[in-house]
N, C-alpha and C positions, 0 to 999 in steps of 0.2 A: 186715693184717700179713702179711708175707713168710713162706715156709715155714720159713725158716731164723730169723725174729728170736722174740726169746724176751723175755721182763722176769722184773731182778731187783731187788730192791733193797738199801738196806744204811742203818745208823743214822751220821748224824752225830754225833761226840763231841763234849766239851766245847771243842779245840782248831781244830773245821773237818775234823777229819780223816774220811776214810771208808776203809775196806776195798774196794776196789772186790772182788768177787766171782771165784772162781776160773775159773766159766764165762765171765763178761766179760770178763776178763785172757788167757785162751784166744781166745776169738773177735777182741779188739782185737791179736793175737799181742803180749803184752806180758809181761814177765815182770819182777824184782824189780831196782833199779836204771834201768828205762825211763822214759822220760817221756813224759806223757799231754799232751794237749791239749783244755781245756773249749772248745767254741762253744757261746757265748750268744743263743737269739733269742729276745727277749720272756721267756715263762717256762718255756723248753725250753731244755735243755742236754744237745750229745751231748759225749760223749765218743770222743777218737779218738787212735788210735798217734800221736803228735807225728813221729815220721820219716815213716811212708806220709801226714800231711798234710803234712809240709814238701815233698815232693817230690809231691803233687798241685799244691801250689800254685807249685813252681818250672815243673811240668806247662802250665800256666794261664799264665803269664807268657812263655812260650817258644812255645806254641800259635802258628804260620805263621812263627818266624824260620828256620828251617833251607828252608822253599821260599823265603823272601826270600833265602838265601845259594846257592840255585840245587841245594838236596838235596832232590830232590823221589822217590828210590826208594833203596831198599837198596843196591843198588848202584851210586849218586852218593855214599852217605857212605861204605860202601868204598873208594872213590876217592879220595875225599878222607883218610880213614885211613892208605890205601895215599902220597899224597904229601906227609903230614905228614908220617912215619916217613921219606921220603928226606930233605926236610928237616931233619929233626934229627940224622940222621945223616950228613947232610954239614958241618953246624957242627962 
């Protein structure tokens, strides 16, 4: 176990519901109104911030298209930034 991982736990109610834990809700930076994300493997389940997974996993899907589209350093998408903006403002 990592320096930083810690276990807590918490009771399921009669509804499925749990409390996830104040420390937990901290470390997953999630606060009330968020939404969480279960991953199921076998009989482990983590739990994760549903945004920081939706954008690892948009992360994951995009992995080599920007060198496919010839942005291969900071400053090729600068450039490319830089001649969006004239195009749109020449429309």
């Amino acid at each position: 176990m990592s320096a930083s991982a810690f276990v807590n736990d918490a009771r399921v109610m009669a509804k499925g519901q749990v409390t996830i834990p104040k420390n937990v809700r901290t470390a997953l930076g999630v606060e009330s109104g968020d939404r969480v994300t279960f991953i199921v493997d076998g009989n482990s389940v983590r739990v994760v911030n549903s945004a920081v997974y939706a954008l690892m996993r948009f992360q994951e899907r995009m992995k080599g298209e920007a060198e496919k589209a010839g942005l291969r350093t900071e400053e090729d998408v600068a450039a490319w930034i830089t001649e969006s903006r004239r195009e749109e403002n020449a429309e």
